[in-house]
N, C-alpha and C positions, 0 to 999 in steps of 0.2 A: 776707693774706686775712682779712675780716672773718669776724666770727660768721653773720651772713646766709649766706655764703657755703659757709661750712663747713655750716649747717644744707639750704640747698637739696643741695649735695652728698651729705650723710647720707642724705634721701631719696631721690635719683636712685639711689644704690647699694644701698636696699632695693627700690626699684621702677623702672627705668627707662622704663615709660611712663607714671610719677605726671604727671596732669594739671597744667599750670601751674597752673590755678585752684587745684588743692587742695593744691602748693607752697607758692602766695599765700596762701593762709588761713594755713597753720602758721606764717609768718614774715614774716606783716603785709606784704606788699609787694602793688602791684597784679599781677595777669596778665601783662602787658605788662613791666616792670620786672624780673621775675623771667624770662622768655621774654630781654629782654636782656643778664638775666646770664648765665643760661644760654649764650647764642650767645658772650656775649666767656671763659667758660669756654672752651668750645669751641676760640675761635678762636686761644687761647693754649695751647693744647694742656695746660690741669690735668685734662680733663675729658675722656673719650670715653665714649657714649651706645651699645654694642653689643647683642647677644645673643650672649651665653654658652654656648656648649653642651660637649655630652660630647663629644669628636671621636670617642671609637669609635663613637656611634648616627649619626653623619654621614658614614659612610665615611672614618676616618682611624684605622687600625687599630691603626698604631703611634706613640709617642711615644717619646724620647727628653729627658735630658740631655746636653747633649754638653760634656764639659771641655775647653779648648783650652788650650795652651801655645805662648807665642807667642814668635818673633824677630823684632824690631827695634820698630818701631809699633803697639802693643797699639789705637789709638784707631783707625788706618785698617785694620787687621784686622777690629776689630766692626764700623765703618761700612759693609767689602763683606761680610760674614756678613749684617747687618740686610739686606741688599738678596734675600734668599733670601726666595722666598715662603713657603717651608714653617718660617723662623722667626719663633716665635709671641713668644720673650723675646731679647736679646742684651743681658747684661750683662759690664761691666767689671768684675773682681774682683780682691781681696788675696790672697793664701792658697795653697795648690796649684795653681789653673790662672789663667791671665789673663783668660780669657773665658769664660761659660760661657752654651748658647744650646739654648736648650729648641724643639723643632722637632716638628712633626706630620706622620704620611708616611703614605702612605694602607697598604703593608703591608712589610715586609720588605728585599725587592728596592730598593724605593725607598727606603728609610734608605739600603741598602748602596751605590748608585749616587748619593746625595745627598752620603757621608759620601768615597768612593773620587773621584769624579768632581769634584765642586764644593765642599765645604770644606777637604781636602785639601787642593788646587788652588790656595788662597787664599796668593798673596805672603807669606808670614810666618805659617803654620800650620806650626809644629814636630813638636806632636803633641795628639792626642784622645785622651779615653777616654768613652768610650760608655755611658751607664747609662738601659738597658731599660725604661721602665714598665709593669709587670707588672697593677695594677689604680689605676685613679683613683678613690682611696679621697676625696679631699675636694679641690675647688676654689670659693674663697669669694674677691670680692673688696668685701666690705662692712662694711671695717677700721674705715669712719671717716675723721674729718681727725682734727687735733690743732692 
């Protein structure tokens, strides 16, 4: 990834409706050029263009971490977890659990039936452990590139 790159990027994660035009101006490219990197960002999946929000002002009352310990296939364990609409993160990890998959439920009942019913359920789910989000003190994602 070049520096162009990395700078339109910079911008899009301080602003995601920063106008191409004024992309173009900070990093010398035309409209057009920058509107094409953009789409092959896009299309190669370095880049998604959302809105952000707090899931509890949206009706998603509860979040979780959810740690999983897995048997036998750690990679096709996360692949059907990832297929859960209500997982927002599923990653692969080192360390005390295999998987660990951050999920939005609109309140209670629904973790309890998401976590009893359909993670559970999942071919090579050993075990969970379930950690509450009590308040969404900070979520930023406008790290940068490197």
């Amino acid at each position: 990834m070049d520096a162009t790159a990395k700078a339109i990027i910079a911008m899009l994660q301080r602003d995601g409706r920063a106008p191409y035009a004024t992309i173009a101006r900070e990093v010398g490219l035309s409209e057009a050029a920058v509107r094409a990197r953009v789409q092959r960002l896009l299309e190669n999946e370095t880049l998604q263009i959302v809105a952000v929000t707090d899931p509890t002002q949206v009706g998603f009352q509860r979040q979780a971490l959810i740690g999983i310990t897995v048997r036998g296939d750690i990679q096709k364990v996360a692949d059907q977890l990832a297929r859960l609409d209500e997982a927002a993160y599923v990653v692969v990890t080192a360390g005390r659990y295999d998987i660990l998959i951050e999920v939005v439920c609109e309140d209670d009942d629904h973790l309890l039936d998401l976590l009893g019913s359909r993670i559970r359920a999942v071919d090579g789910v050993a075990q969970t452990e379930t950690l509450m989000y009590l308040n969404l003190t900070k979520q930023r994602y406008d790290w940068g590139t490197r």
